[in-house]
C-alpha positions in Angstrom: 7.4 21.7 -84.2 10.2 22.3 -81.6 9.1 23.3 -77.9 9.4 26.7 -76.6 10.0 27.6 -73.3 9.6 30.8 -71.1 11.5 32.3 -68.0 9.7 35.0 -66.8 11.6 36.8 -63.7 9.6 38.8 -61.4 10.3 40.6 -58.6 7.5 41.6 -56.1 7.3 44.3 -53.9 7.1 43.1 -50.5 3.7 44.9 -49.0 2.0 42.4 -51.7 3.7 39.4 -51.5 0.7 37.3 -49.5 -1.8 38.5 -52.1 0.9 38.1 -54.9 1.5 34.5 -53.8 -2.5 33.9 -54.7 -2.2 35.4 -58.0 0.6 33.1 -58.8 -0.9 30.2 -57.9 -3.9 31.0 -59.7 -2.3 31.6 -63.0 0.0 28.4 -62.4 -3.3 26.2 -62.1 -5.4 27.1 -64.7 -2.4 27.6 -67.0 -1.6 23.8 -66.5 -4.9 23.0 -67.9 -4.7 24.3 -71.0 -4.1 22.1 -74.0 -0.7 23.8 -75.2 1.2 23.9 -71.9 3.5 21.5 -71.4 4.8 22.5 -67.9 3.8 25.8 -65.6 6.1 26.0 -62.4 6.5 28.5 -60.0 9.7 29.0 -58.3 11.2 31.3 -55.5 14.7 32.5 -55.4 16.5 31.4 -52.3 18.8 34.6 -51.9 15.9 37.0 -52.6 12.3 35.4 -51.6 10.7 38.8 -53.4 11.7 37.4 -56.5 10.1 34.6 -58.4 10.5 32.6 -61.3 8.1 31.1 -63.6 9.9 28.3 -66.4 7.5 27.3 -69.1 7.2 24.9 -71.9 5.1 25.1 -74.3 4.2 22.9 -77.7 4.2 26.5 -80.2 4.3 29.8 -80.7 0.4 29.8 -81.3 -0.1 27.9 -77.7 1.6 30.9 -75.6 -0.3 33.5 -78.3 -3.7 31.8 -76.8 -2.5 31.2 -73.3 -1.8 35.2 -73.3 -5.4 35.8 -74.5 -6.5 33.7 -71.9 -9.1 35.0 -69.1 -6.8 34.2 -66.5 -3.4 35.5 -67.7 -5.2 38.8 -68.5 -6.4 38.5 -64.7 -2.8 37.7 -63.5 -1.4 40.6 -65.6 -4.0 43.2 -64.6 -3.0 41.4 -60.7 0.7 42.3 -60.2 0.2 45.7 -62.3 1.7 48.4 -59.9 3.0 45.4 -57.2 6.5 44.6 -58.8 9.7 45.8 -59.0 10.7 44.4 -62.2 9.8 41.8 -64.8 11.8 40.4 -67.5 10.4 37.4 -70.3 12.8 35.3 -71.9 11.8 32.9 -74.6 13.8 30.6 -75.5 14.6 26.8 -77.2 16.9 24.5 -77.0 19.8 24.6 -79.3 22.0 21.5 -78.1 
């Protein structure tokens, strides 16, 4: 089965961005750990340092199903609920 990967674009309000900083590295830890995650990173933009990028690769479909039932994505999602500006998901795969 062919890889998927995930951008997910957020941007943070800046009154939480020390508390938002421990929520990402949180989910970016135990997320590496499960079985179906190829790579979690965390990146920052350099124009805009409210806004962060997360690029993911996963082996399937069913791996991101499970990682989004996971204890601690539900904990990230419930974390940055009211403290961003925007978020946007991409999934994608690789055509060439």
């Amino acid at each position: 089965m062919e890889e998927l990967k995930i951008v997910a674009t957020i941007v943070i309000k800046a009154e939480f961005k020390s508390d938002l900083e421990k929520i990402f590295r949180t989910v970016v830890d135990e997320t590496r750990k499960e079985s179906g995650n190829i790579s979690y990173e965390l990146h920052q933009d350099i124009q805009n340092p409210l806004k962060y990028i997360i690029l993911e690769v996963w082996h399937s479909q069913e791996a991101i199903d499970k990682h989004n039932e996971s204890p601690h994505f539900k904990a990230f999602a419930s974390g940055i609920d009211g403290k961003i500006d925007s978020l946007a998901i991409n999934v994608i795969k690789k055509v060439y």
